[in-house]
C-alpha positions as CSV (number, residue, x, y, z in Angstrom):
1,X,80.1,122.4,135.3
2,X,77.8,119.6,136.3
3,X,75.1,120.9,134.4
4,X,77.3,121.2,131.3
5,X,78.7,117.8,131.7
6,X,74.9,116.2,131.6
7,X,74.0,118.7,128.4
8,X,77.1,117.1,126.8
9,X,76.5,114.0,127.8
10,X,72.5,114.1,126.4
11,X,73.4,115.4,123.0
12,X,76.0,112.1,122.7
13,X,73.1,109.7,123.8
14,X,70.6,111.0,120.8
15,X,73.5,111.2,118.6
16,X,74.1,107.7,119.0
17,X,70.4,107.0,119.0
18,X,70.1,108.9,115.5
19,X,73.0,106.7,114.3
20,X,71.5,103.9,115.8
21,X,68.2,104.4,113.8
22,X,69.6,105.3,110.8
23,X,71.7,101.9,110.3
24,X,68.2,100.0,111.1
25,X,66.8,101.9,108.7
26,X,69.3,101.2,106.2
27,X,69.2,97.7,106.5
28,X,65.4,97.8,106.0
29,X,65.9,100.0,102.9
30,X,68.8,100.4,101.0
31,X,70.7,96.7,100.2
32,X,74.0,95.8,101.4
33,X,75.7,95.8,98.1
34,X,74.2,99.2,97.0
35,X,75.3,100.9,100.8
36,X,78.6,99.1,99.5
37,X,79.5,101.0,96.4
38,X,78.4,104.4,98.9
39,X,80.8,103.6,101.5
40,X,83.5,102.8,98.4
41,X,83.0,106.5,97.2
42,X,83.8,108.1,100.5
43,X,86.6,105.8,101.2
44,X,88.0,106.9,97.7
45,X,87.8,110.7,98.5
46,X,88.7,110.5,102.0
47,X,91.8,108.1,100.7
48,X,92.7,110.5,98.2
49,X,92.6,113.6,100.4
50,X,95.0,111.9,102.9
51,X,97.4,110.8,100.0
52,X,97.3,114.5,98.9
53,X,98.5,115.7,102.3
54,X,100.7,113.4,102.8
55,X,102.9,114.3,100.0
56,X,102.2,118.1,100.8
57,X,103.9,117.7,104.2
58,X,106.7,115.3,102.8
59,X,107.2,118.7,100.4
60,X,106.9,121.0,102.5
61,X,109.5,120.0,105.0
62,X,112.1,118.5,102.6
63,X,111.7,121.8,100.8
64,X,112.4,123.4,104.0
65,X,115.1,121.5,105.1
66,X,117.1,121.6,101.4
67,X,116.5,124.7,99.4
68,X,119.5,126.2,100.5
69,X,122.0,123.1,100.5
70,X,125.2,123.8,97.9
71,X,124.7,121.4,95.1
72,X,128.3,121.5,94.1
73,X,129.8,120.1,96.9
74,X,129.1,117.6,100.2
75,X,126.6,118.7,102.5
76,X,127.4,117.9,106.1
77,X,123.9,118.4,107.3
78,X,123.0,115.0,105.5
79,X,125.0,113.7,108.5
80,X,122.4,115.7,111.1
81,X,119.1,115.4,109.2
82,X,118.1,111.8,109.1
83,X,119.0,111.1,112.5
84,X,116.8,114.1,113.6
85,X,113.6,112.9,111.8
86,X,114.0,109.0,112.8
87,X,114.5,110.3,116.3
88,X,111.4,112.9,116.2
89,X,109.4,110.1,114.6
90,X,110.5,107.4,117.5
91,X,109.5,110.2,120.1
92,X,106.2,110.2,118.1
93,X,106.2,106.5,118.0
94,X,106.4,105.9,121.8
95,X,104.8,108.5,123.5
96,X,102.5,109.5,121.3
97,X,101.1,106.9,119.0
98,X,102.0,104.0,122.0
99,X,101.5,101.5,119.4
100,X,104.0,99.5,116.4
101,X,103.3,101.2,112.9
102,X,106.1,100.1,110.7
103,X,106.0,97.5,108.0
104,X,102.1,99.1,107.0
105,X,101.6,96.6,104.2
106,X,102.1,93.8,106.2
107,X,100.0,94.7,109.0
108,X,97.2,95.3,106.2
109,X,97.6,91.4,105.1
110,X,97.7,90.5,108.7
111,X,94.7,92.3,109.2
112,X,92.9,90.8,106.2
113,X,94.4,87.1,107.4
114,X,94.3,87.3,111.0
115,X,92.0,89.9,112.6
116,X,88.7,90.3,110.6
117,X,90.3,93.5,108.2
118,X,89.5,95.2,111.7
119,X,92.5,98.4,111.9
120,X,92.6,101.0,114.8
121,X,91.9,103.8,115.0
122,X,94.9,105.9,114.9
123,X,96.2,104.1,111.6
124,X,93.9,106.7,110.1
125,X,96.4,108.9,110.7
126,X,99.8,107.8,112.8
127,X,101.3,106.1,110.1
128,X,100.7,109.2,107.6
129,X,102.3,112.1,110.2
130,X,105.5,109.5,110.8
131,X,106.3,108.9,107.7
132,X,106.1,112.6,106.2
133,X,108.6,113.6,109.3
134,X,110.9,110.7,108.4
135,X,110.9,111.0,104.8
136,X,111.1,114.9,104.4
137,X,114.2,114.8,106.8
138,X,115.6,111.9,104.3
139,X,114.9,108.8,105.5
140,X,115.5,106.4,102.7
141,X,111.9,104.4,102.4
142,X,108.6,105.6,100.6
143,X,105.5,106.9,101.4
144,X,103.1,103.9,99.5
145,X,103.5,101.9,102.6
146,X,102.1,104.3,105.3
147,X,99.3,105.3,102.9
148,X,98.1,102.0,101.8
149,X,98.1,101.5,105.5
150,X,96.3,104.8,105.8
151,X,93.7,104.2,103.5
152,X,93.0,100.6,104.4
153,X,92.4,102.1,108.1
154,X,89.9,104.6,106.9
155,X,87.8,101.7,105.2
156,X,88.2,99.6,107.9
157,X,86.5,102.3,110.5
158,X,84.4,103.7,108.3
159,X,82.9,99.8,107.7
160,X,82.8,99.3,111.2
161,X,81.2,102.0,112.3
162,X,78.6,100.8,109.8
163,X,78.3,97.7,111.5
164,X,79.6,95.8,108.3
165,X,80.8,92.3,108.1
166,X,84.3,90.8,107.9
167,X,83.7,89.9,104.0
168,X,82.5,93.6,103.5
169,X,85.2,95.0,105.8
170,X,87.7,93.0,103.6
171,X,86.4,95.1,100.2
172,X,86.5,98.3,102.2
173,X,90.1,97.6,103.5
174,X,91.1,96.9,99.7
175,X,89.1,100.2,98.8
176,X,91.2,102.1,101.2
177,X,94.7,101.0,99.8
178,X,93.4,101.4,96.4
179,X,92.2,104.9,96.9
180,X,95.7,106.0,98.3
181,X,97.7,104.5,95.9
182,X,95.5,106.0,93.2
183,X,96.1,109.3,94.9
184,X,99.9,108.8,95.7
185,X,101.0,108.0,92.1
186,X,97.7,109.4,89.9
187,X,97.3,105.8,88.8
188,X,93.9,104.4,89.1
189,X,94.2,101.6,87.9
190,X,97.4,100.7,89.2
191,X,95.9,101.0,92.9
192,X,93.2,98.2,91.8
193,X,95.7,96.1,90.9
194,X,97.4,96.4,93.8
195,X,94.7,95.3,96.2
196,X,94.5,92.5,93.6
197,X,97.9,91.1,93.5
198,X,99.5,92.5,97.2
199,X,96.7,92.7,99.4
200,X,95.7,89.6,97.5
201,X,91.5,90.4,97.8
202,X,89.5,88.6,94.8
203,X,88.2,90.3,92.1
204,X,84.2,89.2,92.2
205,X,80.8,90.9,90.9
206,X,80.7,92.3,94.5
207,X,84.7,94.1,94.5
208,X,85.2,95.3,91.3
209,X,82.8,97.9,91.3
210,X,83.4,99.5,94.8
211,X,87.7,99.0,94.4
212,X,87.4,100.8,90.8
213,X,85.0,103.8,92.2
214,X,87.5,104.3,94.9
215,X,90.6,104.1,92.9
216,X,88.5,106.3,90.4
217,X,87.6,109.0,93.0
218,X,91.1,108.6,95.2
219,X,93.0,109.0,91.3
220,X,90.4,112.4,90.5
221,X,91.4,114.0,93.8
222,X,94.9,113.9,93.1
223,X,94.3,115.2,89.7
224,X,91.8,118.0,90.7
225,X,93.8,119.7,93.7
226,X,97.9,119.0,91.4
227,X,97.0,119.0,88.2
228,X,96.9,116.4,85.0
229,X,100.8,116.0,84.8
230,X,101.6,112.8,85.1
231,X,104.1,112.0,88.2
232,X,107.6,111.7,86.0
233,X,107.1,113.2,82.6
234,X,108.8,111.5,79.9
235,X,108.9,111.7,76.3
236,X,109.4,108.8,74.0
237,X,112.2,110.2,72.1
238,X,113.3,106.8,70.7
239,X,111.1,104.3,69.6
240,X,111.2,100.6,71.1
241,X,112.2,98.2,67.8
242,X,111.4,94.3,68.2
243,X,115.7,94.4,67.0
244,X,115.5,95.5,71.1
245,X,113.9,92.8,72.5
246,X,116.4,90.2,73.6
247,X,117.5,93.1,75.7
248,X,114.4,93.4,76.9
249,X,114.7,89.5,78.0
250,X,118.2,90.1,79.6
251,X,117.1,93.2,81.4
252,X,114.2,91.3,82.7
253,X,116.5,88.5,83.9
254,X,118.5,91.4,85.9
255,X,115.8,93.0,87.3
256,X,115.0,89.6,88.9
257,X,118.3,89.1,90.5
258,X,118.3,92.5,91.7
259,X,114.9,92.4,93.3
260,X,116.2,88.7,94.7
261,X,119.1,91.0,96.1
262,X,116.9,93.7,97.1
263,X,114.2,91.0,99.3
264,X,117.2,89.1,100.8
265,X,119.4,92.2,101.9
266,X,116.3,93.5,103.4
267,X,115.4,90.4,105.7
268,X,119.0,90.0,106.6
269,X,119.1,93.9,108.0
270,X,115.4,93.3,109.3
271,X,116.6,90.7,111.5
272,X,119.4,92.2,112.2
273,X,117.9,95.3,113.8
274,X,115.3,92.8,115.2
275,X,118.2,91.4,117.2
276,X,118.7,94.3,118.8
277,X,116.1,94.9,122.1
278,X,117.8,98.4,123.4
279,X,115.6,101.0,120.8
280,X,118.3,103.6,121.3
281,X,120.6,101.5,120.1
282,X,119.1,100.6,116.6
283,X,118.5,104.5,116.4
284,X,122.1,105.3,117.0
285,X,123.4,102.5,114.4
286,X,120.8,103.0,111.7
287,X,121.2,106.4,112.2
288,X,124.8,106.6,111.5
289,X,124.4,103.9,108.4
290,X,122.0,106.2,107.1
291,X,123.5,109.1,107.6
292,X,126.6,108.3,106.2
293,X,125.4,106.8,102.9
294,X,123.1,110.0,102.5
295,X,126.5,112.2,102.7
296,X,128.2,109.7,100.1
297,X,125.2,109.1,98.1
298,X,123.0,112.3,98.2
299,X,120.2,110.3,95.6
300,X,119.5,108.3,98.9
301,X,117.7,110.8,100.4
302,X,114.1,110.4,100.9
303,X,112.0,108.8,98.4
304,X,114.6,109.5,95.7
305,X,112.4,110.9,93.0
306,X,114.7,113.8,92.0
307,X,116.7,112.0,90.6
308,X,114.6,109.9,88.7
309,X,113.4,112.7,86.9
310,X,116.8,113.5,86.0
311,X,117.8,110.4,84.5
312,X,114.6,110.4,82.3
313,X,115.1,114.3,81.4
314,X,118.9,113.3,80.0
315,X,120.4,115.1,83.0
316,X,122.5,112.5,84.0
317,X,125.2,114.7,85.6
318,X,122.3,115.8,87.7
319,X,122.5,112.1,89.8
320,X,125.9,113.8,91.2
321,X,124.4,117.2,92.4
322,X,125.0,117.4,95.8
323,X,127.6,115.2,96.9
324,X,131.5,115.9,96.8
325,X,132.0,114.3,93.4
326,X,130.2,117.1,91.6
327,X,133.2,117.4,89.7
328,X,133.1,114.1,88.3
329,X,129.9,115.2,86.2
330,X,131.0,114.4,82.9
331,X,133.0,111.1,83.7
332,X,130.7,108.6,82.5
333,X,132.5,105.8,83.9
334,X,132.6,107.3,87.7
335,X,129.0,108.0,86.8
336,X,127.9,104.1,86.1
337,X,129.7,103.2,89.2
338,X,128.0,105.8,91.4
339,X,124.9,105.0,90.0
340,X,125.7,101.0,90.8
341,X,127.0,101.8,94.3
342,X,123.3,103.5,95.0
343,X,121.7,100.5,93.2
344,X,123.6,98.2,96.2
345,X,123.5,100.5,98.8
346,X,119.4,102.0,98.3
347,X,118.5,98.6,100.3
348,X,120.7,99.2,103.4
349,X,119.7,102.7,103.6
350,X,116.1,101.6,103.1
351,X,116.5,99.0,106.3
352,X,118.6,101.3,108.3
353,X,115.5,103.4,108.1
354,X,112.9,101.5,109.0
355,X,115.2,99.4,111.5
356,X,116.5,102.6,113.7
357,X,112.9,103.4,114.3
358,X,111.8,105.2,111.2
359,X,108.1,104.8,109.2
360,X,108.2,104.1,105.6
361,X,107.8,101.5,103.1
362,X,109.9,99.8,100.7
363,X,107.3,100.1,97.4
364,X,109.3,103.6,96.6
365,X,112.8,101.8,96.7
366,X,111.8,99.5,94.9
367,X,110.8,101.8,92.0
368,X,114.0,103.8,92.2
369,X,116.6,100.7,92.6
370,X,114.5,99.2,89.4
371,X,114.6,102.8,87.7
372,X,118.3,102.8,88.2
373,X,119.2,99.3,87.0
374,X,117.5,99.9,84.1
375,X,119.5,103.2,83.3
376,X,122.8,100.8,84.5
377,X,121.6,98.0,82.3
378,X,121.5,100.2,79.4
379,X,124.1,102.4,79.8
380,X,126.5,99.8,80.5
381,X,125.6,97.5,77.3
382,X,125.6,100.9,75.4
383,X,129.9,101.6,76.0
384,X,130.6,97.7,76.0
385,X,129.4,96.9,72.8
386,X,129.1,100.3,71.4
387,X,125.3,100.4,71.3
388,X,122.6,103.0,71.2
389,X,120.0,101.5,73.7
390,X,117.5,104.1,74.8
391,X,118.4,104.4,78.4
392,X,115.4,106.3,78.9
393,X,113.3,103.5,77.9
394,X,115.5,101.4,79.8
395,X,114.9,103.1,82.8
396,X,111.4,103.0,82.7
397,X,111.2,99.3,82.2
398,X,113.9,98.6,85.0
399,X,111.1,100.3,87.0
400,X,108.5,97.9,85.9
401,X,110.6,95.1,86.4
402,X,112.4,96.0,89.7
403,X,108.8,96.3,91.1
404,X,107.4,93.1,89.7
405,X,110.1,91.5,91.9
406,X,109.6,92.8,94.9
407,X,106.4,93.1,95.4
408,X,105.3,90.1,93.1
409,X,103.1,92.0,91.1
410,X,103.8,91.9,87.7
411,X,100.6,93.4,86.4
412,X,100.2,96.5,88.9
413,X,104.3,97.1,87.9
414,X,103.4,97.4,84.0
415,X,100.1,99.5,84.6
416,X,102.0,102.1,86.9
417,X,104.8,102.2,85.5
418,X,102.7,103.4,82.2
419,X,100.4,105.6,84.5
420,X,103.5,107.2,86.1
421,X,104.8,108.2,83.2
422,X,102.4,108.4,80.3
423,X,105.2,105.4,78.5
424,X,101.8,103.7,77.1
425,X,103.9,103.6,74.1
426,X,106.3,101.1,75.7
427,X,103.6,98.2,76.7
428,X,105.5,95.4,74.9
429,X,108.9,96.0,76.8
430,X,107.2,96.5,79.9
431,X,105.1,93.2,79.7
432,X,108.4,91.1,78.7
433,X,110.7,92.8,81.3
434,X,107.7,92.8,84.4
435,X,107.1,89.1,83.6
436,X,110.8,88.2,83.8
437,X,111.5,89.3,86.6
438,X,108.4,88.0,88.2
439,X,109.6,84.6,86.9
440,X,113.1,84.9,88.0
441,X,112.4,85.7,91.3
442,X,109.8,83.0,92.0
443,X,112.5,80.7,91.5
444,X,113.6,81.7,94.7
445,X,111.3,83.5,96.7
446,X,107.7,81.9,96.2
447,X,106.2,84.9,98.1
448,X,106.8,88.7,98.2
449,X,108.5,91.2,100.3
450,X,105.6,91.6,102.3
451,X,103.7,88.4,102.4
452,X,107.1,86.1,103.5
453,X,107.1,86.5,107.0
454,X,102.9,86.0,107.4
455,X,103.3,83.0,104.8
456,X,105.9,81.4,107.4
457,X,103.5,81.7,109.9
458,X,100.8,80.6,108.1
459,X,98.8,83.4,108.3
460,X,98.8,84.4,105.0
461,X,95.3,85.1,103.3
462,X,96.0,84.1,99.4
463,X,94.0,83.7,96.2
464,X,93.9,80.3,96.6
465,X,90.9,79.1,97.6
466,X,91.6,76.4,100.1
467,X,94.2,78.0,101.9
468,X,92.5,81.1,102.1
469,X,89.2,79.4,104.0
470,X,92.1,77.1,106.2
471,X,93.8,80.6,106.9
472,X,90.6,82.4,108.3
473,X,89.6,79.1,110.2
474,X,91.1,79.2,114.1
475,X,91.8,75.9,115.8
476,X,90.4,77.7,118.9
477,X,87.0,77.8,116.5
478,X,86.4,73.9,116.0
479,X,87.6,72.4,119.3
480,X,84.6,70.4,121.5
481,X,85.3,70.2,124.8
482,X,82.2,68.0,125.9
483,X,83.8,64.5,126.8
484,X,83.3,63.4,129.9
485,X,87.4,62.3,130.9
486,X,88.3,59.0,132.8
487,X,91.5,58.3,134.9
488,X,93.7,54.9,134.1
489,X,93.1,53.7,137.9
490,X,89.6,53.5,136.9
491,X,87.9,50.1,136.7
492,X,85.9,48.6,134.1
493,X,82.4,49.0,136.1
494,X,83.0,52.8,136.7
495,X,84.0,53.2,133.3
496,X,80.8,51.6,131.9
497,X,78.7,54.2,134.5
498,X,80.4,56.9,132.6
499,X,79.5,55.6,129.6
500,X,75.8,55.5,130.5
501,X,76.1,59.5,131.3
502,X,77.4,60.3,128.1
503,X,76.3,61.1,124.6
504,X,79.9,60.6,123.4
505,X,81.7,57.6,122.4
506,X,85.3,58.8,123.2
507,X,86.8,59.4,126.2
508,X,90.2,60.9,127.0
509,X,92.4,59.3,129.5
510,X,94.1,62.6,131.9
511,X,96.3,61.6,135.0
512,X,95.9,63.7,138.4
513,X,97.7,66.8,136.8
514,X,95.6,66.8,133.6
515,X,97.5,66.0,131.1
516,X,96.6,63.4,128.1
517,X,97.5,59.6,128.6
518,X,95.5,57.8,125.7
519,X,91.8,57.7,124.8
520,X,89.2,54.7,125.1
521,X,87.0,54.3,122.1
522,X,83.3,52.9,122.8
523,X,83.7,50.3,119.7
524,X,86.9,48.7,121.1
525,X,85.7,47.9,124.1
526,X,82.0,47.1,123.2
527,X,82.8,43.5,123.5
528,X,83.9,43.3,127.2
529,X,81.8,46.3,128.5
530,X,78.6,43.6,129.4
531,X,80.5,41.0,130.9
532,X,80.1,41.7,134.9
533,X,82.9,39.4,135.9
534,X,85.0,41.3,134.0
535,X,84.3,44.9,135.8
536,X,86.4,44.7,138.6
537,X,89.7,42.9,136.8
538,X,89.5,45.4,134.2
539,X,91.4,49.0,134.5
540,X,91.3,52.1,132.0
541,X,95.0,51.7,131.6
542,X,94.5,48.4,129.9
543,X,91.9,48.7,127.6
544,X,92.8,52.1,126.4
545,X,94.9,53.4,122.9
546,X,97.4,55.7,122.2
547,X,95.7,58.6,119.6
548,X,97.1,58.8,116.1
549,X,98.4,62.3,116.5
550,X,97.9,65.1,118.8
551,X,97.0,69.1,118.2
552,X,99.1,71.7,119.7
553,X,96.9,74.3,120.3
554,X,97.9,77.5,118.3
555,X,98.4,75.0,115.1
556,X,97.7,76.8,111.5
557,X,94.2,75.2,110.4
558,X,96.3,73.9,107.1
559,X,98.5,71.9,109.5
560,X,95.6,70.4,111.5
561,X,94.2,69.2,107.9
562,X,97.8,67.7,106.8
563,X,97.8,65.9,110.3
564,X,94.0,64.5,109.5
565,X,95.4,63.6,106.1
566,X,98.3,61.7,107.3
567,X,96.7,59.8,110.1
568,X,93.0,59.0,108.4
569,X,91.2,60.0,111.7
570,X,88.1,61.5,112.7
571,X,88.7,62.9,116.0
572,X,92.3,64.0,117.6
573,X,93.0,65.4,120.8
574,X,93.9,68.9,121.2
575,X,96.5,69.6,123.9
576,X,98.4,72.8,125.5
577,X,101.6,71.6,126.9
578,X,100.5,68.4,127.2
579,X,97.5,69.3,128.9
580,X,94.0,68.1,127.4
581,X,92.2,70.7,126.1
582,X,89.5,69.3,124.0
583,X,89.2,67.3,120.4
584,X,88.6,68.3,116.8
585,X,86.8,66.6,114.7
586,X,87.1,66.6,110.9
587,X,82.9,66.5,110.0
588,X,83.4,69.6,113.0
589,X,86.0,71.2,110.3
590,X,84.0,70.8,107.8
591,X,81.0,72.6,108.7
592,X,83.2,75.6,109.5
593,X,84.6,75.1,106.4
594,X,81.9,75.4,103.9
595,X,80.3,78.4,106.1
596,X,83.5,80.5,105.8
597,X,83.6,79.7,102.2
598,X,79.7,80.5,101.6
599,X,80.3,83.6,103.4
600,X,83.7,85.0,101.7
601,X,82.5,83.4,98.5
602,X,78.8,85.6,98.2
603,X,78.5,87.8,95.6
């Protein structure tokens, strides 16, 4: 056994010396933006393979768990299922995993913001087996979440294990989600664009090539191992007429207010269930919410894309199948208000999900509330005013609008939305109702569904320039602590020796406990500091000044510049419960500054 244990233990030494040699190699040989595009590839096919089986296990056990349900009347196992896959997947959770994996998006951003696009280890896969138990047993959220947070993992490991740096780490992390996207939905270019305007990475010389190989490769996968159908097939049966388009303007307008609806309902039940510290708790009453609006609204379960396929085959009856109002198939009126009830309720189901313990995101929601407010939208004008809107095409652009909302991505809505379902023909439309509702919902949420809470924080990596460099700059980074410190009892003379053994001219003032009284600056008291007969009438406390401002340490970098704006100084003190800690200076910030920039700015 011990001999086996130092065999074992040999073969992992020269496999890490192997490893070891061959990154100094490849530093030596091959260039960083070359090994870049490499590393892109096998993010994209490693991406796309995990995207593959993650939708193969969502199948497989939804299949499983529904073939044999009565579609012409209630199913009471909708009451049993969810609750059995949030509670497998909180088992999972706890014991298993030992770490929080919800809200995958937003841990991405924080990870891109916050922790040097450095992901663990497990995120390669956690997030992935928890939400294909809690979506195949109906959990209302989508699987885009867990495998952009999948994907950005693998590129995160994959560049560490490469020994690559944060700005490099950052591309591979975008290559990641883009790859699974790409994979999730067939839409290549639509996972670009998503890094683009969600994750919020710039497009430079050094990006675009390794985000569109990996979308490319993570996009070819899915296409090689399911086929060339596109995800919802649809035929233009009707074309879209510029006579359409001020319904194209008032759709967009909706779509806006609905996706303001959607992103307000959800914070209210995410902070709802965050009020709640007993776990079992939140299972038992998301359970039941979700549960119960499953039962009433049988669209709700899972990811919902049944019946989106319906909608856009014609089958509107379909939308009923399962549920105890199958009768009610051919009453279009009872239809319009079932199909509005699941466009209010798809949100609470969504949060009841994810807030009783369950892993899934909200970017599939999204599509189906916007898929069926554009069917609603449609539909409803249609009987009113005794039109002949194409609710079809209505349909499809709710989608693209609906999405643009949320996620505050007008550009990757239009592109998948046309990738999802071949509706190249129905650019115009798209464009008008995407932008809208991008428009409408800025009005009144500057950031989206998945950036709000890091914004508020300020740790929010965006494509603005400034705030991006401020963001990745830490207050912890940029604080000197090399002032020699002085008490207030302290006379003139023994201030002046201090003087003489520092190469500062600023000295905080601390009492016996160590917290921050004032500061004496070397220019104030220049004038009295040779005048002998003065150094033993003279005390700290009288010659020293109160500082402008003081830092909290902890403060967002943006804040720290606001407070150097406001006050027009040079040096502040930083303090920790009002407890010296050290100062910042602003030439200090500086020099950070343009070195984060230069290094995130390279190409």
């Amino acid at each position: 056994m011990a001999e086996d244990t130092h065999n074992n233990n040999n073969i992992s030494e020269r496999l890490h010396e192997a490893f070891m040699s061959f990154l100094i190699w490849r530093e030596k040989h091959v260039k960083e933006k070359t090994f870049v595009i490499f590393l892109s590839l096998i993010v994209g096919v490693l991406g796309g393979f995990a995207a593959l089986i993650l939708k193969s296990l969502i199948h497989l056990i939804s299949s499983v768990l529904t073939s044999h349900l009565d579609v012409t009347e209630g199913n009471y196992l909708f009451f049993i299922y969810p609750v059995v896959g949030i509670l497998i997947t909180v088992l999972f959770v706890r014991y298993v995993v030992r770490d929080n994996i919800s809200h995958g998006v937003t841990r991405v951003l924080y990870a891109i913001s916050q922790n040097k696009s450095r992901l663990k280890k497990h995120n390669m896969y956690s997030s992935m087996l928890a939400s294909s138990i809690t979506i195949g047993f109906g959990g209302s959220v989508g699987a885009e979440g867990p495998i952009v947070f999948t994907g950005a993992a693998i590129g995160s490991n994959l560049g560490s294990w490469m020994r690559m740096s944060p700005r490099v780490l950052m591309i591979l992390v975008g290559c990641g989600a883009a790859a699974g996207i790409a994979g999730i939905f067939k839409a290549p270019i639509a996972g670009m664009l998503f890094t683009l305007e969600v994750l919020m990475i710039d497009l430079t010389t050094v990006s675009v090539m390794p985000l569109l190989i990996a979308s490319i490769t993570g996009a070819t996968i899915a296409y090689t191992f399911t086929g060339y159908d596109v995800e919802f097939f649809f035929i233009q049966s009707e074309p879209f007429v510029t006579s359409r388009i001020p319904f194209a303007i008032l759709l967009g307008v909706f779509t806006g207010l609905v996706s303001l609806y959607f992103t307000r309902v959800m914070n209210m039940m995410e902070n709802y269930f965050g009020s709640i510290s007993n776990r079992w708790l939140k299972l038992a009453i998301g359970g039941a919410l979700l549960s119960c609006l499953i039962f009433i609204f049988p669209p709700l379960y899972g990811e919902g894309y049944g019946s989106i396929v319906s909608l856009l085959d014609g089958n509107v009856g379909g939308i009923l199948d399962g549920s105890m109002f199958y009768a009610d198939r051919d009453n279009v009126w009872f239809i319009l208000t079932f199909i509005a009830l699941i466009i209010l309720t798809k949100v609470f189901a969504t949060s009841a999900t994810n807030g009783s313990g369950g892993v899934g995101g909200t970017f599939a929601p999204s599509l189906y509330v916007g898929c069926m407010a554009g069917f609603f939208f449609a539909s409803l004008i249609n009987h009113v005013f005794d039109l002949d809107l194409s609710v079809k095409n209505f349909a499809l652009m709710g989608m693209s609008g609906v999405m643009s909302g949320v996620m505050h991505a007008p550009l990757m809505a239009i592109f998948l939305t046309a990738e999802l379902t071949g509706g190249y023909e129905l650019f115009l439309p798209l464009l008008i109702v995407s932008t809208l509702s991008y428009g409408t919902i800025k009005i009144f949420e500057p950031y989206s569904i998945y950036a709000m809470r890091l914004a508020q924080r300020g740790e929010l990596l965006t494509h603005h320039k400034d705030k991006a460099v401020l963001t990745l700059l830490k207050i912890n980074n940029v604080i000197e602590t090399d002032f020699m410190s002085v008490r207030p009892e302290m006379s003139l003379k023994e201030m002046v020796g201090v003087i003489a053994k520092s190469n500062r001219n600023l000295f905080p003032v601390l009492d016996a406990e160590g917290h921050l009284l004032g500061v004496v600056l070397l220019d104030e008291i220049r004038n009295i500091m040779f005048r002998p007969d003065l150094y033993r009438r003279m005390y700290v406390k009288k010659f020293m000044s109160i500082p402008p401002a003081r830092i909290e340490v902890g403060e967002s970098m943006e804040t720290v510049m606001k407070i150097f704006d406001d006050t027009g100084a040079w040096n502040l003190p930083v303090v920790e419960n009002g407890k010296y800690v050290g100062f910042v200076s602003k030439s200090k910030i500086f020099n950070s500054y343009r070195r984060v920039l230069r290094h995130y700015s390279e190409d």
